[in-house]
C-alpha positions in Angstrom: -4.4 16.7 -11.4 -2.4 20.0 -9.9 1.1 18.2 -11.3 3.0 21.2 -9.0 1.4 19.3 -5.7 3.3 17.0 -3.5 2.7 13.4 -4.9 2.7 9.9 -3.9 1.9 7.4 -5.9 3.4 6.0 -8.8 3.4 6.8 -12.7 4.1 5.5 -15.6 6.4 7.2 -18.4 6.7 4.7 -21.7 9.8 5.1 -23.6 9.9 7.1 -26.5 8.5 5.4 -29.5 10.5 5.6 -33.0 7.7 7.3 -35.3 6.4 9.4 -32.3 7.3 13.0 -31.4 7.1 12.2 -27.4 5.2 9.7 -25.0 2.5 9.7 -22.8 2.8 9.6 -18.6 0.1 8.4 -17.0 -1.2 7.1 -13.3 -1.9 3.1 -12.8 -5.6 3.7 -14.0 -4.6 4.9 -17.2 -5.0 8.6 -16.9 -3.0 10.1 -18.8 -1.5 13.1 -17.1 1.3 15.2 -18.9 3.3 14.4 -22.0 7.2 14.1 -22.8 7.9 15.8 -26.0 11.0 14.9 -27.5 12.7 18.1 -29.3 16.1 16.8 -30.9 19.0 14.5 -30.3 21.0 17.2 -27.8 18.9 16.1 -25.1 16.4 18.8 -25.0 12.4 18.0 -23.8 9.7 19.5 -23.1 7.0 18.3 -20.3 3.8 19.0 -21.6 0.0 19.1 -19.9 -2.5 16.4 -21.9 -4.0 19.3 -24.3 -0.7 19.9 -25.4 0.4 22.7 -23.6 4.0 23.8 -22.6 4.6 23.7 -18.8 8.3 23.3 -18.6 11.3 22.7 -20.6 14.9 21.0 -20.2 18.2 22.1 -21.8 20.7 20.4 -21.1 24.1 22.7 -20.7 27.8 21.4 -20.8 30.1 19.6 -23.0 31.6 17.0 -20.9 29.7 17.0 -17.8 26.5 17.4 -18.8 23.9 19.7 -16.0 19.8 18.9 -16.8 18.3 22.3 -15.8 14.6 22.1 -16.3 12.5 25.6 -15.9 9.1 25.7 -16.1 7.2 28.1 -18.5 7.3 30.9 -15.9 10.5 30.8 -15.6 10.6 29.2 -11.5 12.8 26.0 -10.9 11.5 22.3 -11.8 14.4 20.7 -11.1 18.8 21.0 -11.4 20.2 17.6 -11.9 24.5 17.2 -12.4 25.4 13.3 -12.7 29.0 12.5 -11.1 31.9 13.3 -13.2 33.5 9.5 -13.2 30.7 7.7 -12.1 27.6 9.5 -13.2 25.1 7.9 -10.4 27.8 7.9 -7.9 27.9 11.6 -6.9 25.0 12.6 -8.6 23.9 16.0 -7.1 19.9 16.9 -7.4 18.0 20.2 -6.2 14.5 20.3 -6.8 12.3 23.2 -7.3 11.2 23.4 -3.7 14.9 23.7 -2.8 14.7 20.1 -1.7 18.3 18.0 -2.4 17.4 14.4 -2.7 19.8 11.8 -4.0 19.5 9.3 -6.9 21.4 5.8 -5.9 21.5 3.1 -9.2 19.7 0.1 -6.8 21.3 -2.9 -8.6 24.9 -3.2 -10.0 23.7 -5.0 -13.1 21.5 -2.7 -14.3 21.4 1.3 -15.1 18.1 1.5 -15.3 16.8 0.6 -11.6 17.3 3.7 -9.2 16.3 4.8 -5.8 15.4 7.9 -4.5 16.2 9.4 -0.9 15.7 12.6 1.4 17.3 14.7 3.0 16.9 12.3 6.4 18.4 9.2 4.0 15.1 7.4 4.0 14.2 5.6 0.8 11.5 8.0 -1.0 11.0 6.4 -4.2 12.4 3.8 -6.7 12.4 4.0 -10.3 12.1 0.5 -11.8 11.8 -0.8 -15.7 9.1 -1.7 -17.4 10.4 -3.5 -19.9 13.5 -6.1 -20.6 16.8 -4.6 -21.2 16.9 -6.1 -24.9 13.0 -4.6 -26.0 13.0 -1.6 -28.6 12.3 0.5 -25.5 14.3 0.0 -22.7 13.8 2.4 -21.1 10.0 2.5 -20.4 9.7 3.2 -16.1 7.3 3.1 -13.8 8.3 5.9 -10.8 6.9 5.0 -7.2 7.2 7.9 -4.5 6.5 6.2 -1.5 6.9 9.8 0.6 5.8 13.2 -0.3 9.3 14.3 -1.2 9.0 16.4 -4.9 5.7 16.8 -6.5 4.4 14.7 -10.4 6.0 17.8 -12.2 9.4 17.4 -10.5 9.2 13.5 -10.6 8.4 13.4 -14.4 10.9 16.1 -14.9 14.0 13.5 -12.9 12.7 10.4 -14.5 13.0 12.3 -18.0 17.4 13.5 -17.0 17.8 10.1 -15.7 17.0 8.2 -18.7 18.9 11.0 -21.0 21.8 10.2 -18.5 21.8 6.6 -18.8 21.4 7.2 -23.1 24.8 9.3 -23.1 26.4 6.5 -20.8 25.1 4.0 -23.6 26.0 5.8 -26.5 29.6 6.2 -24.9 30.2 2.7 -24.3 29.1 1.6 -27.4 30.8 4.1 -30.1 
């Protein structure tokens, strides 16, 4: 699978297990088709091809207001992501590597892990929804649908990946 094509469809992205050094994403049948590798508690990832192969890398940048820059290994643009200074999902801004902006609405008000995703025309692209209950040992397991061709598997992985580091931080925040 060419994971810099347009995409629609929907994948799967497990939460991070405890012992493991990253998780799997994968398509509905199973096929697995890049891998998240975790690199440390700052927020730093790596997306990974299934033989284990770099193919692009976040670091996140900022103090306060955190901005999820992911490049890929040439160097070219996966994805900018900067969450909204008060309300992190309200005025988050997101460029993808095309140069596409779409933006990221939080779809319920009791949860901050359901999101939709819309283009530049306002219709609904995509939705981000968990896969598992808000109280499991990995919350924050997602399945991504795109319903239009808006970012390609790279760039979607690459979102899903920020998002869930954004919701962590929010988290960690209100609980310490």
């Amino acid at each position: 699978m060419n994971l810099r094509a347009e995409f629609t469809g929907t994948i799967y992205l497990p939460d991070k297990r405890f012992v493991a050094r990253g998780s799997p994403v994968y398509l509905p049948d199973g096929h697995v088709i890049a891998l998240i590798a975790w690199r440390s508690w700052s927020g730093r990832f790596s997306i990974l091809d299934p033989s284990g192969n770099a193919i692009a890398s976040c670091r996140p940048r900022g103090a306060f207001r955190r901005r999820y820059t992911v490049f890929a290994v040439d160097g070219s643009p996966v994805l900018d992501m900067l969450p909204g200074g008060w309300r992190p999902f309200g005025g988050m801004q997101v460029t993808l590597g095309s140069g596409r902006r779409i933006t990221v609405r939080r779809s319920s008000v009791w949860s901050d892990r359901r999101f939709e995703l819309y283009d530049a025309n306002n219709r609904l692209a995509g939705r981000i929804e968990p896969t598992a209950g808000s109280f499991s040992f990995h919350p924050d397991s997602y399945a991504f649908e795109l319903m239009v061709p808006v970012m390609s598997a790279l760039e979607a992985i690459a979102l899903a990946q920020a998002l869930r580091l954004v919701v962590r931080a929010i988290r960690a925040a209100a609980s310490g």
